[in-house]
ROVOKE-382333 format. One record per atom (N, C-alpha, C): residue number from 1; residue in one letter; atom name; x, z, y. Coordinates in steps of 0.2 Angstrom, whole numbers, padded with zeros to 4 digits. Atoms other than C-alpha are relative to their C-alpha. Layout:
<atoms>
<NUM a CA <X Z Y>>
...
</atoms>
This chain:
<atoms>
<1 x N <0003 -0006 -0002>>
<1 x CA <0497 -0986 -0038>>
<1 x C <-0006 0002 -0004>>
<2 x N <0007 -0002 0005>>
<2 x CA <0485 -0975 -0049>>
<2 x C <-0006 0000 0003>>
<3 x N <0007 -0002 -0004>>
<3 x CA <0466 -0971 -0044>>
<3 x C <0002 0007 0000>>
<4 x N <0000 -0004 -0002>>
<4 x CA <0473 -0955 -0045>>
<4 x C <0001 0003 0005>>
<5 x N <-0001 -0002 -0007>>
<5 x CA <0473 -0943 -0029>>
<5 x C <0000 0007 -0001>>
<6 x N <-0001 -0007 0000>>
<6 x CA <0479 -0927 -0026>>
<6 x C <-0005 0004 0003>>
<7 x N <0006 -0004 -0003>>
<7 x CA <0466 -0919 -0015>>
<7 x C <-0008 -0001 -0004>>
<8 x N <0007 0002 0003>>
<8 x CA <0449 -0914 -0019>>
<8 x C <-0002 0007 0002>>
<9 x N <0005 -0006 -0002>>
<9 x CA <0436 -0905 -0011>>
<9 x C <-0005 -0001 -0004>>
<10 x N <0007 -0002 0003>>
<10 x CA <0420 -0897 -0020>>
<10 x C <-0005 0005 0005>>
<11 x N <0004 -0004 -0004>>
<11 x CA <0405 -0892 -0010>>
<11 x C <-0007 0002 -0007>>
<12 x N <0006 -0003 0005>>
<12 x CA <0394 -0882 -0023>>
<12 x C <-0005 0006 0003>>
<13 x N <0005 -0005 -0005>>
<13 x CA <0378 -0873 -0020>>
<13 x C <-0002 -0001 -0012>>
<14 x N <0002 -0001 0007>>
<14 x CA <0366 -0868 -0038>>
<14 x C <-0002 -0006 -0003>>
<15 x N <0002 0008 0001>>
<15 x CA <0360 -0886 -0038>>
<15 x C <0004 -0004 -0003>>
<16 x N <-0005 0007 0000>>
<16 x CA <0376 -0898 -0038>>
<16 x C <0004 0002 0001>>
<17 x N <-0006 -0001 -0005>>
<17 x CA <0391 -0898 -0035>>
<17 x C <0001 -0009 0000>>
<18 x N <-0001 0008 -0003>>
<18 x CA <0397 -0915 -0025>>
<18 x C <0010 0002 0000>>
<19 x N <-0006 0000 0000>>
<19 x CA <0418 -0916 -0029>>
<19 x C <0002 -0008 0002>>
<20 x N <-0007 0008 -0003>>
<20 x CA <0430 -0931 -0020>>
<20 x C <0004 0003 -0001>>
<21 x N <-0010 -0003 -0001>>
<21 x CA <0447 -0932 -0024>>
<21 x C <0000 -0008 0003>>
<22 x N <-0003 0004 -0006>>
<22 x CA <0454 -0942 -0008>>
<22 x C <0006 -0004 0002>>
<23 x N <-0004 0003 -0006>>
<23 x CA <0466 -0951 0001>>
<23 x C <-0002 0000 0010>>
<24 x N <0004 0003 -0005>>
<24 x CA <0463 -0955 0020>>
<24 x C <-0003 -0004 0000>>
<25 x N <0004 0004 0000>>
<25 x CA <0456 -0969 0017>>
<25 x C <-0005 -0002 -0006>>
<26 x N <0005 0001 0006>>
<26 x CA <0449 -0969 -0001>>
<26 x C <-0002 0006 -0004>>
<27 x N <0001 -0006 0005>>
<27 x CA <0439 -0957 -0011>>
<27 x C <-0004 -0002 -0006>>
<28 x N <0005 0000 0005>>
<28 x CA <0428 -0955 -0027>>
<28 x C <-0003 0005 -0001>>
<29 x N <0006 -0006 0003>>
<29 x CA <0413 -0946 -0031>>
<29 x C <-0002 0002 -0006>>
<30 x N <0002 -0003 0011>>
<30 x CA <0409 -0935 -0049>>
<30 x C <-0006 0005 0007>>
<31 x N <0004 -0005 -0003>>
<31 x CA <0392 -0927 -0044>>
<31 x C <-0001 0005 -0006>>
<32 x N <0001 -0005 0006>>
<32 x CA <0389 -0912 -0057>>
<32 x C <-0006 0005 0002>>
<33 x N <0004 -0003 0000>>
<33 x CA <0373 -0904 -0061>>
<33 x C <-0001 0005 -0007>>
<34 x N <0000 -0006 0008>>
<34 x CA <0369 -0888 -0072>>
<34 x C <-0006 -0004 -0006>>
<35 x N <0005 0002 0007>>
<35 x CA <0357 -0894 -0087>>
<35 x C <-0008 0006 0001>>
<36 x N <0006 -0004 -0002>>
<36 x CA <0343 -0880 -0080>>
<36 x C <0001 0001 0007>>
<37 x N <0000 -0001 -0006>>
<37 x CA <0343 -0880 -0062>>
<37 x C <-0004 0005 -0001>>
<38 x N <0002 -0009 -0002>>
<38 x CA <0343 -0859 -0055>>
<38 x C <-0006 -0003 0004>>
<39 x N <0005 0000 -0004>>
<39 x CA <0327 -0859 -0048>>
<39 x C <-0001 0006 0005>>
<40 x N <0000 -0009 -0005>>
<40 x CA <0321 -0845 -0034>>
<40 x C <-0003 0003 -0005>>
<41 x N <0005 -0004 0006>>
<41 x CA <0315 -0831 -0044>>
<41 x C <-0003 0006 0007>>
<42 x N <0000 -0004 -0003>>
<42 x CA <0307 -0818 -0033>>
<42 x C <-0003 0004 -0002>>
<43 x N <0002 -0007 0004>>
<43 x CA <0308 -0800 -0036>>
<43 x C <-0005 0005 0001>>
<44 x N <0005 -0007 0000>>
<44 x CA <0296 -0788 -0039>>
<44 x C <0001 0006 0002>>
<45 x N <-0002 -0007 0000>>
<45 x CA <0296 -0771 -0036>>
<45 x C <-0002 0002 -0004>>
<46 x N <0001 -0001 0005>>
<46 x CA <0297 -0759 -0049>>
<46 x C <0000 -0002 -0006>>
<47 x N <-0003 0006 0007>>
<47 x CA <0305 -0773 -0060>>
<47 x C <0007 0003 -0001>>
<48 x N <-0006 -0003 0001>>
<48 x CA <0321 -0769 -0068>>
<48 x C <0005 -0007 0000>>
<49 x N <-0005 0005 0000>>
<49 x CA <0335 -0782 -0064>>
<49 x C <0000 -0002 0009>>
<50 x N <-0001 0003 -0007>>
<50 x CA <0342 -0790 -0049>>
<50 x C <-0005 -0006 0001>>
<51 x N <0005 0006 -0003>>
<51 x CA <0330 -0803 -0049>>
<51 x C <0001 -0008 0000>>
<52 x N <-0003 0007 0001>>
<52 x CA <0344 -0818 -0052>>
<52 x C <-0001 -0002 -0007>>
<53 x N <-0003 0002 0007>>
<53 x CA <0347 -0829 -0065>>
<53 x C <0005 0000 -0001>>
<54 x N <-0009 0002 0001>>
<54 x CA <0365 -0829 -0074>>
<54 x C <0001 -0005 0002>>
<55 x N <-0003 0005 -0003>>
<55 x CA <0375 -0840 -0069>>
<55 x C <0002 -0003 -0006>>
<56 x N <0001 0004 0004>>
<56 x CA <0376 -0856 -0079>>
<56 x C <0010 -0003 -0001>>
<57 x N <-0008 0003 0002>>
<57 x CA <0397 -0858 -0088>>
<57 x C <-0001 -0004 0001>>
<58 x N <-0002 0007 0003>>
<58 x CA <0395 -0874 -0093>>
<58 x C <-0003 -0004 0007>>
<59 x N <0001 0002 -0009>>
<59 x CA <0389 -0878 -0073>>
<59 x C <0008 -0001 0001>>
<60 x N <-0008 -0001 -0005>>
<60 x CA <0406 -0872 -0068>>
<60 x C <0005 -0002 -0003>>
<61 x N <-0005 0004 0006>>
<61 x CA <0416 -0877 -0083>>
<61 x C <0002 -0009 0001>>
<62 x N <0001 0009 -0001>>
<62 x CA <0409 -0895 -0079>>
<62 x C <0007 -0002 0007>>
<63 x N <-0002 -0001 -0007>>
<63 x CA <0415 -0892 -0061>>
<63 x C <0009 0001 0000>>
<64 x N <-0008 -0001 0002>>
<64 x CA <0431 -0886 -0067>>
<64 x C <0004 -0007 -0003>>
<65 x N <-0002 0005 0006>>
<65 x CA <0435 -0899 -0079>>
<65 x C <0003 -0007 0006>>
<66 x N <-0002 0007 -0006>>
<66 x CA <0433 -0913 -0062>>
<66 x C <0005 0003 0001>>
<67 x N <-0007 -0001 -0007>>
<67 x CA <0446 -0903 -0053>>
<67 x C <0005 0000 -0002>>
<68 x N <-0008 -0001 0005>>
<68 x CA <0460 -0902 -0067>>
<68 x C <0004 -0003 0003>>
<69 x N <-0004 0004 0000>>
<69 x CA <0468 -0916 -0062>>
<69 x C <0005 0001 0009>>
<70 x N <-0004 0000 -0008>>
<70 x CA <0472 -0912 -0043>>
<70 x C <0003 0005 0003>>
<71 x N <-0006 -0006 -0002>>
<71 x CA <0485 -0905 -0033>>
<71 x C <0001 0004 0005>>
<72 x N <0003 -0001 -0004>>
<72 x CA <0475 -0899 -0021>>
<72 x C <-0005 0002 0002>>
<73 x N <0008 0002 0002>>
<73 x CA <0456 -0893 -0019>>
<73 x C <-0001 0006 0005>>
<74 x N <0004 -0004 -0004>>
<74 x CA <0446 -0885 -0005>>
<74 x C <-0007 0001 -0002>>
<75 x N <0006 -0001 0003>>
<75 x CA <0430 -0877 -0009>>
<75 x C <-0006 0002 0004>>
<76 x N <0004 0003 -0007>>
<76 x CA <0416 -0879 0002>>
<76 x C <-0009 0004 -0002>>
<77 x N <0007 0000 0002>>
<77 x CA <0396 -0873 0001>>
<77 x C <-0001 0005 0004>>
<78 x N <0005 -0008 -0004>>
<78 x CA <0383 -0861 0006>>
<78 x C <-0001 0007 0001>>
<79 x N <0001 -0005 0003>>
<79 x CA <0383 -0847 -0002>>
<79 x C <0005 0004 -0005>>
<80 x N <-0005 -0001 0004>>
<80 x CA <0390 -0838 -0015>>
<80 x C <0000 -0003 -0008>>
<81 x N <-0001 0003 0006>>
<81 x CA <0392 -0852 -0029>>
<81 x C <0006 0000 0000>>
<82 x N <-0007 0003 0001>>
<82 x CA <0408 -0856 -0022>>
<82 x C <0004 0007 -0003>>
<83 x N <-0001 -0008 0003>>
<83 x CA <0413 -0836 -0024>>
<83 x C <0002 0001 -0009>>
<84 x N <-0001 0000 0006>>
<84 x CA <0407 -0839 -0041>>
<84 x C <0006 -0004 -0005>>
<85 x N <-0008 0006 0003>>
<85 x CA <0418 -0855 -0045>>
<85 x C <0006 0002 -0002>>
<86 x N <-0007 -0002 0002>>
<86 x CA <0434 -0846 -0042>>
<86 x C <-0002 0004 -0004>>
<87 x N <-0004 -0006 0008>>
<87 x CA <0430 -0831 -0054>>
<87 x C <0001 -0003 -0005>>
<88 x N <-0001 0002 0006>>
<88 x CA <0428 -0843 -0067>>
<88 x C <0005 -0006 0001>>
<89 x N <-0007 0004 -0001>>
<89 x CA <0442 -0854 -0060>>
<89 x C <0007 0006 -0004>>
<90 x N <-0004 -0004 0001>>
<90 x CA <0452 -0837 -0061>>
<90 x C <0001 0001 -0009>>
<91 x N <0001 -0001 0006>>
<91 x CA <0445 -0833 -0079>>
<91 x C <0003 -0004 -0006>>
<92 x N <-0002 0006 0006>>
<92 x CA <0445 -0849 -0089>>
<92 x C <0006 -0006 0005>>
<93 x N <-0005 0002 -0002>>
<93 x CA <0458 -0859 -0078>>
<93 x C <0005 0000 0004>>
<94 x N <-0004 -0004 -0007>>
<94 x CA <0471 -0849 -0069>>
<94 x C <0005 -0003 0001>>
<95 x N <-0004 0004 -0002>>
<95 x CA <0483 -0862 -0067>>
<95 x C <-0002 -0005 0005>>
<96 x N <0002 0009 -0008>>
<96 x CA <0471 -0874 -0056>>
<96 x C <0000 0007 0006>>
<97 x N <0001 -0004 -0004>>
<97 x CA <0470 -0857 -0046>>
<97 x C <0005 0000 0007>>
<98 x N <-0005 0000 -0003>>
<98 x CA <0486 -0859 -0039>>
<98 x C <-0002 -0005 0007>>
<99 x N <0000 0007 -0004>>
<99 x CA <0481 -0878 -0032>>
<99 x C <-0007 0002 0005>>
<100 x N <0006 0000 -0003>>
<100 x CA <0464 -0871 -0023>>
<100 x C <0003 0003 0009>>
<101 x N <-0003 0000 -0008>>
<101 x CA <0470 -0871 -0002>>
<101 x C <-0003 0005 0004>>
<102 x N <0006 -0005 -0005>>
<102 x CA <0453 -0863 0004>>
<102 x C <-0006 0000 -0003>>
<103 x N <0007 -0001 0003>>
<103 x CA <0436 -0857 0001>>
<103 x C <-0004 -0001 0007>>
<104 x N <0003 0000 -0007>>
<104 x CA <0426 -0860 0017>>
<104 x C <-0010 -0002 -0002>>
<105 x N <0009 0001 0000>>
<105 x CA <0406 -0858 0020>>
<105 x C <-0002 -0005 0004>>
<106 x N <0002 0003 -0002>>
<106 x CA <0398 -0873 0025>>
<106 x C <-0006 -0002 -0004>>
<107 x N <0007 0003 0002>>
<107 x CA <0378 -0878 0024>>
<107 x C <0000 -0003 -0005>>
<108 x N <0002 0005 0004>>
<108 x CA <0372 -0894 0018>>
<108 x C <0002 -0007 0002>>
<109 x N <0000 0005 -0004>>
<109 x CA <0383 -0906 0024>>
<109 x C <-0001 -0006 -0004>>
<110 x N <0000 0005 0003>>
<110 x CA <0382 -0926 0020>>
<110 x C <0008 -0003 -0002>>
<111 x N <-0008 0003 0001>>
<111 x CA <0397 -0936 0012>>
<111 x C <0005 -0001 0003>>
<112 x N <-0005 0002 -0005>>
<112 x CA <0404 -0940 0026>>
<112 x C <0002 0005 0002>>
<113 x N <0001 -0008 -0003>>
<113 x CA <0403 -0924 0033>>
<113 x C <0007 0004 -0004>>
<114 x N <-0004 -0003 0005>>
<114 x CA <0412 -0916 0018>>
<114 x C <0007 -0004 -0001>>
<115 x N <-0005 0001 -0001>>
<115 x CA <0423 -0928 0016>>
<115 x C <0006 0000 0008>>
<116 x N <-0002 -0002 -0006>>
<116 x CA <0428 -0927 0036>>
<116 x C <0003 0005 0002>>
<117 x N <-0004 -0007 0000>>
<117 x CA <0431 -0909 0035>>
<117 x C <0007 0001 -0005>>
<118 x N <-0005 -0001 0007>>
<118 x CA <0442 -0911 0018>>
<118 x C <0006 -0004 0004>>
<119 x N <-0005 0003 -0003>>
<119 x CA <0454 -0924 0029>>
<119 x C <0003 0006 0005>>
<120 x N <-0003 -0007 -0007>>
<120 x CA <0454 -0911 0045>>
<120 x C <0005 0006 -0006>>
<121 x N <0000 -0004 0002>>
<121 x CA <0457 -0898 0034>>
<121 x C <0008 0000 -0004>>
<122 x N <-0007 0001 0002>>
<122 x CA <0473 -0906 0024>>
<122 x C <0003 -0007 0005>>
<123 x N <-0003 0005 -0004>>
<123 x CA <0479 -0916 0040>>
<123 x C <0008 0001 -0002>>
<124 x N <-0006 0002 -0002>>
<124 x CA <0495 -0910 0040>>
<124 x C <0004 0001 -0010>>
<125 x N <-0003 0001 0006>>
<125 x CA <0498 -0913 0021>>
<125 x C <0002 -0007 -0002>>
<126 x N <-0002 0008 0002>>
<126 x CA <0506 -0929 0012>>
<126 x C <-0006 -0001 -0001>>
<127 x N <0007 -0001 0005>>
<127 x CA <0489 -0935 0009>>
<127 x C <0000 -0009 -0004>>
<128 x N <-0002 0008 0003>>
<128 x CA <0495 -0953 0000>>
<128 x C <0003 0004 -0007>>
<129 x N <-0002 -0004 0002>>
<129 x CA <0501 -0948 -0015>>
<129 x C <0010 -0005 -0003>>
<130 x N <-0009 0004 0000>>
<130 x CA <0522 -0951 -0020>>
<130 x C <0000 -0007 -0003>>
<131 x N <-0001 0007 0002>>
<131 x CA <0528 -0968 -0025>>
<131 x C <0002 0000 -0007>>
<132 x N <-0005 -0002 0006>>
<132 x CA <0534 -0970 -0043>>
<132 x C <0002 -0007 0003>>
<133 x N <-0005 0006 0000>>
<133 x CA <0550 -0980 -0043>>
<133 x C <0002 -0003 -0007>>
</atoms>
C-alpha cells in the first residue's frame, strides 16, 4: 500500500494553511506559509483603497500544489481565505475543482479537531484507498 491518501482537508486563514491527506486511521501534515505574512492593516478615512493587502499567489499556489494529488478535499477556515482558495483553485486548477466536497467556516480549530471533522464529514466515503492487484 502507498503513503498515498485520497482525502484531504485544508483549514486556511491569511497565516497558514494546515492540509492532511487521511485515512481513518492515518494522516500526514504539509503546513504552508505565505513568504510575507498579511498583516492587519487599519483603514483610515479619507485614504483611497480598501484597506487590505492582495492576496499572496504563490500562498495559494503552494496550497494548491499540496492538494493535487487527492481525490478528495474539504476546505475549512475562518474567514474568507478559504473563498479565496477556490477562485484560485477555479483560475489556475480547474480540474482539482471538481475533487473539492465542501467549503465550510470553522474557527481555529486544533489537529485533532480538524482532522475529527474531515472523518465526520467523509464517513460515509470509502476512506481506505482501492487495493492494487
Amino acid at each position: 500500500m502507498s503513503d498515498h491518501h485520497f482525502h484531504a482537508i485544508v483549514w486556511i486563514d491569511h497565516h497558514e494553511a494546515r492540509i492532511f491527506h487521511f485515512t481513518m486511521s492515518d494522516a500526514n501534515e504539509i503546513v504552508v506559509r505565505p513568504k510575507d505574512p498579511v498583516r492587519h492593516i487599519h483603514h483610515k478615512a479619507s485614504t483611497i483603497g480598501s484597506g487590505h493587502t492582495p492576496e499572496d499567489p504563490d500562498f495559494l499556489q503552494h496550497v494548491t500544489d499540496a492538494l493535487a494529488d487527492a481525490g478528495a478535499i474539504l476546505i475549512i477556515g475562518p474567514a474568507n481565505e478559504k473563498l479565496t482558495l477556490m477562485s484560485h483553485i477555479e483560475r489556475r486548477a480547474p480540474a482539482l475543482k471538481s475533487k473539492i466536497r465542501g467549503v465550510e467556516t470553522v474557527d481555529h480549530p486544533t489537529d485533532g479537531e480538524i482532522l475529527a471533522l474531515a472523518r465526520r464529514f467523509f464517513k460515509d466515503d470509502h476512506m481506505e484507498p482501492p487495493r492494487v492487484q
